[in-house]
Backbone as XML, in Angstrom:
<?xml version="1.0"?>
<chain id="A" units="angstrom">
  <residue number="1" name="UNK">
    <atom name="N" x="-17.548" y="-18.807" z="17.404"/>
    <atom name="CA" x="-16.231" y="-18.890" z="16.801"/>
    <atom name="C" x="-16.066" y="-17.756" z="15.783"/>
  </residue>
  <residue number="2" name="UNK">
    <atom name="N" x="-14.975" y="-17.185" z="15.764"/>
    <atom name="CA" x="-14.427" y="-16.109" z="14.428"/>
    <atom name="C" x="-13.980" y="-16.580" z="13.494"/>
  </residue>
  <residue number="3" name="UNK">
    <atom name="N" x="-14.541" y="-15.928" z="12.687"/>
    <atom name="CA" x="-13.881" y="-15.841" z="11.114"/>
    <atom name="C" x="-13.020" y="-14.986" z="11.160"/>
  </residue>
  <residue number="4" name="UNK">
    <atom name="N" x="-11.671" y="-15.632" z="10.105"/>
    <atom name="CA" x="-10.877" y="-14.746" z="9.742"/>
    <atom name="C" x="-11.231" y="-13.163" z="9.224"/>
  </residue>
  <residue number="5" name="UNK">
    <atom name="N" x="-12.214" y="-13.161" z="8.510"/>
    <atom name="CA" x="-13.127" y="-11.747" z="7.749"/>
    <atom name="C" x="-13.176" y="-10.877" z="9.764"/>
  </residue>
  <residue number="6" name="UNK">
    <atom name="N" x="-13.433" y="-11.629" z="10.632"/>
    <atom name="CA" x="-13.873" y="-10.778" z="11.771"/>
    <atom name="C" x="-13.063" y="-10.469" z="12.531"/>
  </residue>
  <residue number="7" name="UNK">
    <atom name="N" x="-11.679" y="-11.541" z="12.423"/>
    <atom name="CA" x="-10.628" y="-11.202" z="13.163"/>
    <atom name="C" x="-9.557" y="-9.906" z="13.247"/>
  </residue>
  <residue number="8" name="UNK">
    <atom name="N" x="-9.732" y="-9.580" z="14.582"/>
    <atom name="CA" x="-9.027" y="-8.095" z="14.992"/>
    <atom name="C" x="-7.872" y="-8.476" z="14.970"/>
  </residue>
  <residue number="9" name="UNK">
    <atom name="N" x="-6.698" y="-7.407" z="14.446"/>
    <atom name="CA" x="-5.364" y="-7.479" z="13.898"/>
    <atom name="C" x="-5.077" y="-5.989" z="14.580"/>
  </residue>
  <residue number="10" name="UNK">
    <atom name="N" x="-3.773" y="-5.663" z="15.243"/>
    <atom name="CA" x="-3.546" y="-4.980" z="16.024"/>
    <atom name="C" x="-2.439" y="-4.204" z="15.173"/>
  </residue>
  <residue number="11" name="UNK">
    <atom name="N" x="-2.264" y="-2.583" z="15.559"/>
    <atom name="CA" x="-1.584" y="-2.246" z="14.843"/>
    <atom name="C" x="-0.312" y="-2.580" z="14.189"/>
  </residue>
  <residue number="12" name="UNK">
    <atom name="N" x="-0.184" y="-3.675" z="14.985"/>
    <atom name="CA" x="1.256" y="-3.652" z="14.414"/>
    <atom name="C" x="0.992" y="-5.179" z="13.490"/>
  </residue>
  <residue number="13" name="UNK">
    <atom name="N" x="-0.241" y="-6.057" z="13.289"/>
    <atom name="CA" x="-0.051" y="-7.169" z="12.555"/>
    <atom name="C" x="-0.764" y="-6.150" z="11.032"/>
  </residue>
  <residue number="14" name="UNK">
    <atom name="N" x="-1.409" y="-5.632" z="11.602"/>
    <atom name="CA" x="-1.903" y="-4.524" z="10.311"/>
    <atom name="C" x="-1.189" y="-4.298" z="8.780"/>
  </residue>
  <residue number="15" name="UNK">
    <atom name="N" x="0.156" y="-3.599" z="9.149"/>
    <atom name="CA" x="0.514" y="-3.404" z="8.444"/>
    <atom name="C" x="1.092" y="-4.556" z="7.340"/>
  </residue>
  <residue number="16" name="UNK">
    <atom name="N" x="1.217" y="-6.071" z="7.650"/>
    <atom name="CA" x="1.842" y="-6.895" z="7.053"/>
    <atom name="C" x="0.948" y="-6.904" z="5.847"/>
  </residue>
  <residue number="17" name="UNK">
    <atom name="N" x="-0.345" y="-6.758" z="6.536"/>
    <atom name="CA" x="-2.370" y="-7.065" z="5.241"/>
    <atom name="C" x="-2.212" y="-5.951" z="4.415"/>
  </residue>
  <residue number="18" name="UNK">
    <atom name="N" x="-1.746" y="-5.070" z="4.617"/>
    <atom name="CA" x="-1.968" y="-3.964" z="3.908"/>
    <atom name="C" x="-0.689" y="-3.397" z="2.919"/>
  </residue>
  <residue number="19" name="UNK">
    <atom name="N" x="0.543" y="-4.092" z="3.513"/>
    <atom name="CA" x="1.787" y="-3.413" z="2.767"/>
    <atom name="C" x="2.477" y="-2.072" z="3.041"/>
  </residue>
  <residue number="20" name="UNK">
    <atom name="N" x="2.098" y="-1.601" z="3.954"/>
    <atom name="CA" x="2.975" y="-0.400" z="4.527"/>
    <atom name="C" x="3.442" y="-0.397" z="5.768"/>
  </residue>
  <residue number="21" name="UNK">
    <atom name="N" x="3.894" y="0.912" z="5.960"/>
    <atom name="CA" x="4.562" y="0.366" z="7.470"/>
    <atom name="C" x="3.717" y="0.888" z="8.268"/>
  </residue>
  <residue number="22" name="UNK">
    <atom name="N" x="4.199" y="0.493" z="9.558"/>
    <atom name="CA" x="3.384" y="0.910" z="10.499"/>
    <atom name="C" x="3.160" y="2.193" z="10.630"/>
  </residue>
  <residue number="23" name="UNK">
    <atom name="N" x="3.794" y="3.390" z="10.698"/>
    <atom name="CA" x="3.914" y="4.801" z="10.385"/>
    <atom name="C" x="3.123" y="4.817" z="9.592"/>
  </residue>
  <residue number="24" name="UNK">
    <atom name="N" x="2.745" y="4.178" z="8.687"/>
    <atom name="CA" x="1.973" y="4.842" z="7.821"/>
    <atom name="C" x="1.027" y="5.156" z="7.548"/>
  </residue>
  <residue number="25" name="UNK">
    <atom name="N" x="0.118" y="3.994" z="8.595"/>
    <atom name="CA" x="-0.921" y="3.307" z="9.076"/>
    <atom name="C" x="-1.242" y="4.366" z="9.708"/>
  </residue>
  <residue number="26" name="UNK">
    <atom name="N" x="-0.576" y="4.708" z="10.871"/>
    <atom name="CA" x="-0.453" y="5.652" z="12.100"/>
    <atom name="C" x="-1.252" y="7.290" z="11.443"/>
  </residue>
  <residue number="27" name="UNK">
    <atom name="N" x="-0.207" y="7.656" z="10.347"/>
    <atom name="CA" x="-0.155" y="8.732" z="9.811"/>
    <atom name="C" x="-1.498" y="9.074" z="9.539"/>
  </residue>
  <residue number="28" name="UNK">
    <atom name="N" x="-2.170" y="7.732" z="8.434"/>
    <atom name="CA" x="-3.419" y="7.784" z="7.805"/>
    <atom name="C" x="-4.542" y="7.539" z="8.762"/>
  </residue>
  <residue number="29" name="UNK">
    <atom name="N" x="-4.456" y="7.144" z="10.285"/>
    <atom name="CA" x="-5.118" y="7.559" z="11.571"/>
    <atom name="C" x="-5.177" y="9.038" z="11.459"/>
  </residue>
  <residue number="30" name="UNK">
    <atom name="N" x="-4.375" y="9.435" z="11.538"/>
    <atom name="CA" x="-4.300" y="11.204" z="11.932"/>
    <atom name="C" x="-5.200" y="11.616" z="10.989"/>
  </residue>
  <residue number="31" name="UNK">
    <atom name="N" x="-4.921" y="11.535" z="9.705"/>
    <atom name="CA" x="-5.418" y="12.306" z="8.570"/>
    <atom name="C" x="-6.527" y="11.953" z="7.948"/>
  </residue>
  <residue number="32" name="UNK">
    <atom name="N" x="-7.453" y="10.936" z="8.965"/>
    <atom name="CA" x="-8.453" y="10.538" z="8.428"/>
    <atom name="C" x="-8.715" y="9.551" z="7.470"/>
  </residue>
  <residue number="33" name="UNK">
    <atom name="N" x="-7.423" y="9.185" z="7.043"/>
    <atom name="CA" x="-7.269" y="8.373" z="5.783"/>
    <atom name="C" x="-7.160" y="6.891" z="5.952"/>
  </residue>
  <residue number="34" name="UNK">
    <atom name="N" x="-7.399" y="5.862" z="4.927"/>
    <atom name="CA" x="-6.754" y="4.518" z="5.351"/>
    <atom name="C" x="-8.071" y="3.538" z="5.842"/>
  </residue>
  <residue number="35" name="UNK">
    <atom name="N" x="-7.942" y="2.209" z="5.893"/>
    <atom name="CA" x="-8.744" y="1.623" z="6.298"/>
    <atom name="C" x="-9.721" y="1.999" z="7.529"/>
  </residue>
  <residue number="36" name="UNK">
    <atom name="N" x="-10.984" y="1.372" z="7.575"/>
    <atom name="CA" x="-11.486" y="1.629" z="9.247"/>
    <atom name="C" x="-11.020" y="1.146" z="10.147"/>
  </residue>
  <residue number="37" name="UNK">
    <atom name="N" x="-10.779" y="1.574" z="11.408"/>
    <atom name="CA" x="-10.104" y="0.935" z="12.759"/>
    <atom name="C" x="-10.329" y="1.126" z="13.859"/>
  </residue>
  <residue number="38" name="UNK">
    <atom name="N" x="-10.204" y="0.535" z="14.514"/>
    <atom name="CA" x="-11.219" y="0.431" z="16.497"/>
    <atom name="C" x="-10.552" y="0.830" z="17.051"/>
  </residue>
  <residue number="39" name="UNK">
    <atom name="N" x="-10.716" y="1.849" z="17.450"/>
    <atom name="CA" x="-10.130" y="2.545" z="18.974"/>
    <atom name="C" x="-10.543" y="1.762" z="20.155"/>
  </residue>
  <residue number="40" name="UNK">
    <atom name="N" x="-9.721" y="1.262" z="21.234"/>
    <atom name="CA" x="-9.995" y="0.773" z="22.042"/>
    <atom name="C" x="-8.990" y="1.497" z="23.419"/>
  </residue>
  <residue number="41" name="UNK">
    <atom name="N" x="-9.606" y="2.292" z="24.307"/>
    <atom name="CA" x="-8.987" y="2.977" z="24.903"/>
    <atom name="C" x="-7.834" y="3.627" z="24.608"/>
  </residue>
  <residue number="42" name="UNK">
    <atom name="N" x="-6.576" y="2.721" z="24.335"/>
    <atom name="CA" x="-4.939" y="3.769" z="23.475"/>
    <atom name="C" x="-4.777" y="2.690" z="22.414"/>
  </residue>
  <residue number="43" name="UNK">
    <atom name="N" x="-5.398" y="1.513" z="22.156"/>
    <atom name="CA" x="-4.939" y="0.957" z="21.316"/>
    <atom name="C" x="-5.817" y="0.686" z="20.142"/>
  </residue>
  <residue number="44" name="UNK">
    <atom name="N" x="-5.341" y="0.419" z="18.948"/>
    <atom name="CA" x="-5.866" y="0.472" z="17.708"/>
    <atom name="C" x="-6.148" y="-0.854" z="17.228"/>
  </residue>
  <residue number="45" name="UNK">
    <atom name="N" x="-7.278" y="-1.261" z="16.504"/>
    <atom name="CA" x="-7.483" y="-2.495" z="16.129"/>
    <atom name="C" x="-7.952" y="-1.868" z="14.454"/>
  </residue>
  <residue number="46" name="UNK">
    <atom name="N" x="-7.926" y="-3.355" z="13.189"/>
    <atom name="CA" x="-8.408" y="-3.708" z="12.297"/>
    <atom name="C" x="-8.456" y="-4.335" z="12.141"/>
  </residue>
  <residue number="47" name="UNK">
    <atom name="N" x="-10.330" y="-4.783" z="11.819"/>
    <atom name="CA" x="-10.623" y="-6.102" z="11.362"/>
    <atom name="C" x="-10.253" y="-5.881" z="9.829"/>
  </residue>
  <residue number="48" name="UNK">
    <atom name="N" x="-9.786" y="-7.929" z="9.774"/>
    <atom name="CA" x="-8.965" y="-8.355" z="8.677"/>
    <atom name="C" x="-10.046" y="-7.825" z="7.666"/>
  </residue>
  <residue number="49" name="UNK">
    <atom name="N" x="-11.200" y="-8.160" z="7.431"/>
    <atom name="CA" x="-12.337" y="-7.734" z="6.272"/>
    <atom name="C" x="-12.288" y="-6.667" z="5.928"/>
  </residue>
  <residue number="50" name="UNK">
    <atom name="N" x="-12.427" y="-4.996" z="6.818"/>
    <atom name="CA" x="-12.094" y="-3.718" z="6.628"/>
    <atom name="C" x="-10.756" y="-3.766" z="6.018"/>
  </residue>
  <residue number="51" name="UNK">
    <atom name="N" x="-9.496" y="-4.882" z="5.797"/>
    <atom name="CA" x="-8.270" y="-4.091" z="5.535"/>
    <atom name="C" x="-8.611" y="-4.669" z="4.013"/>
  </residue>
  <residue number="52" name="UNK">
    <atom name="N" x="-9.069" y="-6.116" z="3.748"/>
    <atom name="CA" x="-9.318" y="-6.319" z="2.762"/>
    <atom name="C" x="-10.326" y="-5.244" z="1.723"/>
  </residue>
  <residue number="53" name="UNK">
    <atom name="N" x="-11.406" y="-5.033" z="2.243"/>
    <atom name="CA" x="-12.268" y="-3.999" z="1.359"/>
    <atom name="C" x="-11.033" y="-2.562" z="0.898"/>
  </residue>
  <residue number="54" name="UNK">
    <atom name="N" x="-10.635" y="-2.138" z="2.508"/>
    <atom name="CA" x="-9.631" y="-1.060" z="1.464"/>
    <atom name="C" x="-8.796" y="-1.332" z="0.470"/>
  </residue>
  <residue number="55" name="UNK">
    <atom name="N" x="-8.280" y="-2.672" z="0.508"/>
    <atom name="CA" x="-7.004" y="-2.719" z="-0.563"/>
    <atom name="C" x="-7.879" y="-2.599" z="-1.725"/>
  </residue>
  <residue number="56" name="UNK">
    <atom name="N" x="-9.242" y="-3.131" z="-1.767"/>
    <atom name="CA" x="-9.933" y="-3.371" z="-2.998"/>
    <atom name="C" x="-10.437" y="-1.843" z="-3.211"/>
  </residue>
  <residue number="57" name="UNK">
    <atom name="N" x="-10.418" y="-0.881" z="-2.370"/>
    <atom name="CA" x="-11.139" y="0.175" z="-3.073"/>
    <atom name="C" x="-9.582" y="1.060" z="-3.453"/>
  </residue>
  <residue number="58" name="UNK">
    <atom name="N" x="-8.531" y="0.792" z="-3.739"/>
    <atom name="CA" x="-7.352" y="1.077" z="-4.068"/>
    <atom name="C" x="-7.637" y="1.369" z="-5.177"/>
  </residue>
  <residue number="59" name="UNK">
    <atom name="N" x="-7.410" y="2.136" z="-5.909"/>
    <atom name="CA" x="-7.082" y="2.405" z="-7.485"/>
    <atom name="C" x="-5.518" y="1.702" z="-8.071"/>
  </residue>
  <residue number="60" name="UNK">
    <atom name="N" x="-6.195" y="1.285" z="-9.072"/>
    <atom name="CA" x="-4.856" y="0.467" z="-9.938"/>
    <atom name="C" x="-4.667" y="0.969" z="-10.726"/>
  </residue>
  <residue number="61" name="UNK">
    <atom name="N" x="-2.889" y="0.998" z="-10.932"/>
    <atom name="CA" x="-2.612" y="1.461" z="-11.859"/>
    <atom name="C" x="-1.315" y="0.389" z="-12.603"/>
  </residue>
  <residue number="62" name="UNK">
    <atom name="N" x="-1.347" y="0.349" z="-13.940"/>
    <atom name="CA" x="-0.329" y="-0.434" z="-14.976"/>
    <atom name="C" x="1.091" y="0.420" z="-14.624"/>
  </residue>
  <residue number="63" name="UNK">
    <atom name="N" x="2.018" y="-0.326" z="-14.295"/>
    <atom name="CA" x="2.925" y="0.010" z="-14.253"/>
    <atom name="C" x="3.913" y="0.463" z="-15.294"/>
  </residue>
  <residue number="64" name="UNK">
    <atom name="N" x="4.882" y="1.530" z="-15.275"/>
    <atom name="CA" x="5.217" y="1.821" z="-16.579"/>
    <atom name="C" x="6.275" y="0.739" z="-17.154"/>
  </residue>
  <residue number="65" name="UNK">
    <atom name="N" x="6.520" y="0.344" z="-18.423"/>
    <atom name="CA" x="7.108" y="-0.730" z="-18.945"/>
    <atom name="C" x="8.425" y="0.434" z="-18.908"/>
  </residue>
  <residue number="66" name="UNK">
    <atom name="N" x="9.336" y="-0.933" z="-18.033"/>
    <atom name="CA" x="10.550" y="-0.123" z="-18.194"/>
    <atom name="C" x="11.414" y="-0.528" z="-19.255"/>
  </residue>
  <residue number="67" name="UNK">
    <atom name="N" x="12.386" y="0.520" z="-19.329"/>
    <atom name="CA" x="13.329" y="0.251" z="-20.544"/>
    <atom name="C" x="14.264" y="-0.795" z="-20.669"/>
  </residue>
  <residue number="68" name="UNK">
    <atom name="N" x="14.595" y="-1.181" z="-21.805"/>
    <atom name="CA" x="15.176" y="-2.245" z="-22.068"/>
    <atom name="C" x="16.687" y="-1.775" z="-22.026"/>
  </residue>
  <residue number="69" name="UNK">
    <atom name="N" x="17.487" y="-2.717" z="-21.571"/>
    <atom name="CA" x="19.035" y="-2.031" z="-22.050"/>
    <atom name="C" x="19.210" y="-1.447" z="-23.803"/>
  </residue>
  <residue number="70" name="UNK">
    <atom name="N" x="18.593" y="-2.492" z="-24.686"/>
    <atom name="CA" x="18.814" y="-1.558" z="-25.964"/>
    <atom name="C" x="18.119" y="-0.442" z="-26.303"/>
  </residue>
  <residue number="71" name="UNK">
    <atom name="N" x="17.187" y="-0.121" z="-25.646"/>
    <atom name="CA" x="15.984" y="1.194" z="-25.696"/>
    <atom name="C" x="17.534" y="1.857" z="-24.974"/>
  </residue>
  <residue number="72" name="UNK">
    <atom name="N" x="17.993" y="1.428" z="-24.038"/>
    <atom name="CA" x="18.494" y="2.932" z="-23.598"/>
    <atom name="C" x="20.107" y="3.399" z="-24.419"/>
  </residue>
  <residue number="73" name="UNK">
    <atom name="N" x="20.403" y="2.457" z="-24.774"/>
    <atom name="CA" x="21.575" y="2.495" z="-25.891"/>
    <atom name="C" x="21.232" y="2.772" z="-26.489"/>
  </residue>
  <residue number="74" name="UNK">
    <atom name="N" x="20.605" y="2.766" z="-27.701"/>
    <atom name="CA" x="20.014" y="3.624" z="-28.166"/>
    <atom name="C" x="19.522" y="5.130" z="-28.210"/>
  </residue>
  <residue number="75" name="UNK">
    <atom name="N" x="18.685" y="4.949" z="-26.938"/>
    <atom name="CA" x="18.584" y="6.425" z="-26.984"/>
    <atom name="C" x="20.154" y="7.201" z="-26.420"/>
  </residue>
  <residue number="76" name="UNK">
    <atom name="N" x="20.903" y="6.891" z="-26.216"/>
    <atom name="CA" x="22.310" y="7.600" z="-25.653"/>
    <atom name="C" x="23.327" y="7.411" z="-27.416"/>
  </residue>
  <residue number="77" name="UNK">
    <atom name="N" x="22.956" y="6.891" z="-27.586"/>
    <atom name="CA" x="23.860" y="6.509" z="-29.469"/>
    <atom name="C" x="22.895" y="7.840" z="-30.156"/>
  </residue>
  <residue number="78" name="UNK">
    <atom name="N" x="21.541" y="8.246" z="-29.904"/>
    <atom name="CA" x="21.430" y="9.367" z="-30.981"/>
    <atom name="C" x="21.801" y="10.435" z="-30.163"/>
  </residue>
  <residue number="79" name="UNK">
    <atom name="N" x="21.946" y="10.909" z="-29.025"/>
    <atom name="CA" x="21.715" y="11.980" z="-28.351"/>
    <atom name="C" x="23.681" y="12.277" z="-28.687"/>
  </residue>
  <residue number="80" name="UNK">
    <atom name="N" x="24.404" y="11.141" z="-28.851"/>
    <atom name="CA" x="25.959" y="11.420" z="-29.287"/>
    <atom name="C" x="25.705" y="11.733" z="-30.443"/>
  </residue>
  <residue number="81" name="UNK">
    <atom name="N" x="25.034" y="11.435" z="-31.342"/>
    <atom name="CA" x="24.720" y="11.608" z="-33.039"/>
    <atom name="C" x="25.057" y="13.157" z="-33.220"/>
  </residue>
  <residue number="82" name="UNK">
    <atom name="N" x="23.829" y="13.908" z="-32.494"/>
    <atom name="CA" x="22.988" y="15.324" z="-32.357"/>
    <atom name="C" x="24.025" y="16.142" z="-32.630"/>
  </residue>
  <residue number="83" name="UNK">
    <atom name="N" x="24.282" y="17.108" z="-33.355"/>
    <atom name="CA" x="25.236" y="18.241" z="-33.024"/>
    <atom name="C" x="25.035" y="18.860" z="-32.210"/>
  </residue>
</chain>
């Protein structure tokens, strides 16, 4: 019996595990990039475990805190100030 960790996901369920589109997937085939994946005569496989390890070797990053409506009133009230 398979484990989910072993189960093959085909290019096109791929992209749902990973968050991009399918193109993109495709692209990062070409360029070497992107999770590992099974060539199987024309068609492409990834096991679910390989898509998981890549998301984890992802670099994170904090997103920038966006502005508040009064941060930006503000900044538009001095920039009218300015001579």
């Amino acid at each position: 019996m398979h484990t989910v960790e072993h189960k093959l996901l085909t290019d096109r369920e791929a992209p749902e595990v990973v968050g991009v589109k399918r193109k993109t997937l495709q692209e990062w085939r070409r360029l070497g990039k992107g999770p590992t994946f099974i060539r199987v005569s024309n068609r492409c496989y990834y096991k679910f475990s390989d898509l998981l390890a890549f998301l984890a070797s992802c670099p994170r990053t904090v997103a920038r805190r966006s502005r508040s409506q009064e941060e930006l009133n503000a900044t538009k009230q001095q920039e009218r100030v300015k001579p």
